[in-house]
Legacy VTK file of the C-alpha trace (Angstrom):
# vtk DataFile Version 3.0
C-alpha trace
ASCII
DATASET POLYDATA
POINTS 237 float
0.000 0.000 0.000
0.962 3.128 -1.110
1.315 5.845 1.816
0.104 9.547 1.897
3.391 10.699 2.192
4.518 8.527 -1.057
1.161 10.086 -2.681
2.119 13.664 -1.976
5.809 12.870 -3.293
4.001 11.824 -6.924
1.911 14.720 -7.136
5.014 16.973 -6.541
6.931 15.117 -9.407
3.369 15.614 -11.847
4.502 16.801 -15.164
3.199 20.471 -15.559
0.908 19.332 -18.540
-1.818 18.478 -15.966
-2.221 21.380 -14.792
-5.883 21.948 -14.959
-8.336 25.150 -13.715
-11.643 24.649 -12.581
-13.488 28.089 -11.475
-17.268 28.374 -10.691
-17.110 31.776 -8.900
-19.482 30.457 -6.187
-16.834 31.655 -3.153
-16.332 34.935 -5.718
-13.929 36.499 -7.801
-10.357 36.081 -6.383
-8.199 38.974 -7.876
-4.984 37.137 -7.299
-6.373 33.815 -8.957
-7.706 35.674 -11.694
-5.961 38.709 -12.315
-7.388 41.922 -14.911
-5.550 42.155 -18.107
-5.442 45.347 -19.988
-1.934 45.979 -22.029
-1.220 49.221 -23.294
-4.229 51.050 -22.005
-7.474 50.926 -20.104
-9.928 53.111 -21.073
-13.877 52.713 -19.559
-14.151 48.642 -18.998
-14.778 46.902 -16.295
-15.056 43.889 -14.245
-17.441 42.409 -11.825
-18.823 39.271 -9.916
-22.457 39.181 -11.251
-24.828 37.557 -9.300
-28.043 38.292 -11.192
-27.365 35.610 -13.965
-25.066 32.154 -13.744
-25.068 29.252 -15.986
-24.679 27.514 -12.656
-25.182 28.269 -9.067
-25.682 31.929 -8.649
-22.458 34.199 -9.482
-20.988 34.809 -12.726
-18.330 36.969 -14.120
-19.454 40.269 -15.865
-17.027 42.284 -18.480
-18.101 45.859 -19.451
-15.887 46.214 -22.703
-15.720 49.601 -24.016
-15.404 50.864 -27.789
-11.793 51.142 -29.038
-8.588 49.085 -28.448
-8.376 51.432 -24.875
-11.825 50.232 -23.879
-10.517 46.120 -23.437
-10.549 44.581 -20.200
-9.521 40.925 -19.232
-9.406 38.903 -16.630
-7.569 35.521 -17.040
-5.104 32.743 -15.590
-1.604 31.579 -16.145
-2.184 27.950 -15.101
-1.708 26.848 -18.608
-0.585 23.263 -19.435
2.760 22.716 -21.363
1.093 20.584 -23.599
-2.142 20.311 -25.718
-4.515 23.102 -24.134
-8.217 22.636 -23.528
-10.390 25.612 -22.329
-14.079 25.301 -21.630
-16.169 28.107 -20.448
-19.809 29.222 -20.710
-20.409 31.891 -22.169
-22.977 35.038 -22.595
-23.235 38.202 -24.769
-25.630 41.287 -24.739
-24.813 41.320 -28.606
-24.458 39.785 -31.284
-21.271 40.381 -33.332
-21.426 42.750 -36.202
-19.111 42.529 -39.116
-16.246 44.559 -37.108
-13.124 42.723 -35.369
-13.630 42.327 -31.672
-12.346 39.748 -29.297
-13.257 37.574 -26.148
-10.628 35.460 -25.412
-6.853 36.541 -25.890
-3.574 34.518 -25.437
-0.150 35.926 -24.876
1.672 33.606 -27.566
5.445 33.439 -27.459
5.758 31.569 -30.712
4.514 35.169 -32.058
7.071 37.016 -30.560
7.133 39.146 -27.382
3.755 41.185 -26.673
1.891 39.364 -29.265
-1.415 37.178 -28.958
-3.391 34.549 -29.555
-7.449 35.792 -30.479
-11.224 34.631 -30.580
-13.310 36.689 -31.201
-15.551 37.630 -34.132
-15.858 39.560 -37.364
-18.273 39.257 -40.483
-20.415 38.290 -38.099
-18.869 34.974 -36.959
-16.780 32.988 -34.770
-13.067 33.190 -35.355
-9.386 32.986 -34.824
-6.873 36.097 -35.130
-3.141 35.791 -34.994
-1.554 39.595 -34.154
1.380 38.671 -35.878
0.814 38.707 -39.252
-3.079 39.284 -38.859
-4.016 35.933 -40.344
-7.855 34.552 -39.178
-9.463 31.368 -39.004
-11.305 30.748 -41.076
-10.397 32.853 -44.279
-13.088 35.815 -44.449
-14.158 34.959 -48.215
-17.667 33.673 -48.145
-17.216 30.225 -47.790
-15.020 31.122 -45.217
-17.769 32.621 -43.330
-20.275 30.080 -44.056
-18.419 27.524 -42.387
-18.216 29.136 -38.467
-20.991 30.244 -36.398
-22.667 32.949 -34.937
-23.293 33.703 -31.234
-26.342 34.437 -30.362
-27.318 37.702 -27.661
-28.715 36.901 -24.497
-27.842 32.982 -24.300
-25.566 30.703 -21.990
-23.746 28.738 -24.658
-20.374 26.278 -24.159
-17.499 27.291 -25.929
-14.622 24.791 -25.838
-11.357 24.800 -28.247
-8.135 23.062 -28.320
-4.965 24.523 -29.117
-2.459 21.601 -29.363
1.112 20.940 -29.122
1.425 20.308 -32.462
-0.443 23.192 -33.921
-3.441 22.056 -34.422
-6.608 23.935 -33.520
-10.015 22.421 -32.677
-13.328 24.764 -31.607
-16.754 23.208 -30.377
-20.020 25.515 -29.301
-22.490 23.623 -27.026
-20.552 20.568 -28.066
-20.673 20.408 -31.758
-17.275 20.998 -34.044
-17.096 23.715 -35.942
-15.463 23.064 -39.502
-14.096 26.732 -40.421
-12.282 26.533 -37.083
-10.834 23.215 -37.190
-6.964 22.768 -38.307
-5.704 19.015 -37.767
-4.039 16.439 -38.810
-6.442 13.790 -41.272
-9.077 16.871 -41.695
-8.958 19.073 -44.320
-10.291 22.723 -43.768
-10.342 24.445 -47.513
-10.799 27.814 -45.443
-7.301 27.852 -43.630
-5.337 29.290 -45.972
-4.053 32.648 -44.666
-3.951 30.280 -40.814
-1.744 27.828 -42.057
0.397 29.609 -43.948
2.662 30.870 -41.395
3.361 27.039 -39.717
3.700 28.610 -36.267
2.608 26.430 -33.333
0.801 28.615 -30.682
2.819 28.373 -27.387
0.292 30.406 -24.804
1.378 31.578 -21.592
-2.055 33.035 -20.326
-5.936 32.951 -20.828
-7.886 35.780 -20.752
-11.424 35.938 -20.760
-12.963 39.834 -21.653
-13.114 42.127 -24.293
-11.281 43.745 -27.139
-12.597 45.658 -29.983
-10.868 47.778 -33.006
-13.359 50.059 -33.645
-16.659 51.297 -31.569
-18.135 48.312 -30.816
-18.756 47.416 -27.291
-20.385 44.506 -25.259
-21.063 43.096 -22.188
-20.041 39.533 -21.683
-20.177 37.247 -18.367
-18.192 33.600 -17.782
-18.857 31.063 -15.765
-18.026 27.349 -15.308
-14.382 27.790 -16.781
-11.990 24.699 -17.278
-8.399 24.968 -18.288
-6.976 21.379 -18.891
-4.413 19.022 -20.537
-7.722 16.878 -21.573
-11.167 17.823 -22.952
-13.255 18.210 -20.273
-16.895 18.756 -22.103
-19.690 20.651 -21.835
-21.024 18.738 -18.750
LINES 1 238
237 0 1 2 3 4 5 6 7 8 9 10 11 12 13 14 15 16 17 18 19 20 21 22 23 24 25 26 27 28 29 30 31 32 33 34 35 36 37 38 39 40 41 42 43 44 45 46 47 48 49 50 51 52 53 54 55 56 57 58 59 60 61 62 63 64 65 66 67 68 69 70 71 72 73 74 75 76 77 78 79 80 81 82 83 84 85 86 87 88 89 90 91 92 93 94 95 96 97 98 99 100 101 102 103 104 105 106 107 108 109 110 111 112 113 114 115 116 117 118 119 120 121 122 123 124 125 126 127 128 129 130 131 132 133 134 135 136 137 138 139 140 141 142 143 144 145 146 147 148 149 150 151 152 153 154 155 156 157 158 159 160 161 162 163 164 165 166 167 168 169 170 171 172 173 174 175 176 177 178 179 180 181 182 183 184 185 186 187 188 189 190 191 192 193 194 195 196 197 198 199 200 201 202 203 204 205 206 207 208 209 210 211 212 213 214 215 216 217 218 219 220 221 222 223 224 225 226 227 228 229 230 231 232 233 234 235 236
């Protein structure tokens, strides 16, 4: 039998690549856990525990994001595997995208270079990826681009999971169903990844951060709940 001492001894020598988050907000918003995000500038956004909608339990986070590059606001974690990178969260925004560039989630990415990122966020309407470096997205913005992502609808919990792997590769589900234009793997072939896969960089993210970021006047409000940050795919359950 294997003692508690041994136990604690093997979860010391854990490889960093199971490193895995798992926030509700029920005990609130711990600043030092969870610290804002705002490089550059801050200009109007905001953050707050929310406890007038959840997608579970009572408390959600609220983000206030502000027109203009100035008016982003994150909050975020750097508890990020070495490995392949799963993030979950549930998700809710006040509205829908419009055809401008905006984004929800961004990722300090040292394969770009120093100060550069990782994006989700929208445009044309859509679900997509952004790299800051050379401004590629995923999917290509041509129309059958477009047609292959997803909206997100205003006023409505949904599940947003995506991988970002090891070896490059990208995968993106909402409420648990794949979404082609944002798929780039090995065996699948994505005839919308063009401008993505021409670089051949493999993302290498430091940090998550959940918020807002727009490039022109648009603003939002968005709240999170029920985030997951794992080595494995953790689901929408």
């Amino acid at each position: 039998m294997v003692g508690k001492s041994a136990l604690l001894a093997l979860a010391a020598l854990a490889p960093a690549s199971l490193a895995q988050v798992n926030e509700t907000f029920e005990n609130g918003l711990d600043a030092a856990a969870w610290p804002t995000y705002a490089p550059d500038c801050s200009q109007g956004g905001k953050i707050t525990l929310d406890s007038s909608t959840a997608h579970s339990g009572k408390n959600s986070v609220r983000v206030d994001g502000a027109g203009g590059y100035c008016g982003h606001i994150f909050f975020g974690t750097t508890k990020v595997p070495s490995g392949d990178v799963y993030v979950r969260t549930w998700l809710k925004a006040s509205k829908a995208f419009t055809d401008s560039h905006v984004t929800f989630i961004t990722m300090p990415d040292s394969a770009q270079g120093a100060k550069k990122h990782l994006r989700i966020g929208g445009q044309s309407k859509i679900l997509m990826y952004n790299r800051e470096s050379d401004d590629a997205t995923l999917p290509d913005l041509s129309p059958n681009g477009i047609a292959a992502s997803t909206s997100l609808p205003a006023n409505q919990w949904r599940c947003f999971e995506y991988k970002i792997g090891a070896d490059g590769s990208v995968e993106t589900w909402l409420n648990g169903t794949a979404i082609a234009g944002l798929t780039v793997k090995s065996g699948v072939t994505n005839p919308n990844a063009a401008q993505w896969t021409r670089s051949g960089s493999k993302p290498k993210i430091t940090a998550i951060y959940f918020g807002w970021e727009s490039y022109g006047g648009d603003t939002n409000t968005f709240w999170y709940d029920d985030i997951s940050v794992s080595s494995t795919r953790v689901g929408c359950t």
